[in-house]
N, C-alpha and C positions, 0 to 999 in steps of 0.2 A: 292466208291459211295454206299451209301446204296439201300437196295431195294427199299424203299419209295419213293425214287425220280426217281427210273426206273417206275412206275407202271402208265400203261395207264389211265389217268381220266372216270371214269366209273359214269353215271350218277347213275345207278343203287346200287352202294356200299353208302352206311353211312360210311363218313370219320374217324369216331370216331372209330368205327367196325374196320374199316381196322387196323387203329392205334395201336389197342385192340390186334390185332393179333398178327400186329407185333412183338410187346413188348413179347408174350405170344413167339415166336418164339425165338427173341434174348435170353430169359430169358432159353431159351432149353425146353420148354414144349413141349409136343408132342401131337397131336390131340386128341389122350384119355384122356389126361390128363385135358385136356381145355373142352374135352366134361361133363368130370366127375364133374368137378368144376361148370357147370352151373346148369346138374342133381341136385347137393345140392343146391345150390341156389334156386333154381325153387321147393324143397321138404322145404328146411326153410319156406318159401315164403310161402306153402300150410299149414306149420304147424301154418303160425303167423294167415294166415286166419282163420284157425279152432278153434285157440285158441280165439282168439279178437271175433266171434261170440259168444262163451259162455258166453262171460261179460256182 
């Protein structure tokens, strides 16, 4: 049985999140690793903003 089907229904999670982790989980990522990945995302993110204001 996977973990997903053990996990208490929590009104408070975003299904999708949860899922997100999962995956991030089976796939052997490690909390750093998952944290580090969204650090750049969230720095792309600030770089397309700063770039698309000077146009």
């Amino acid at each position: 049985m996977s973990k997903k089907q053990t996990l208490v229904p929590n009104m408070n999670l975003d299904e999708n999140w949860v899922s997100l982790m999962i995956a991030a989980r089976d796939l052997g990522l490690t909390t750093e690793e998952v944290r580090q990945f969204f650090r750049e995302c969230e720095q792309n993110d600030e770089e397309s903003i700063r770039y698309t204001e000077r146009e």
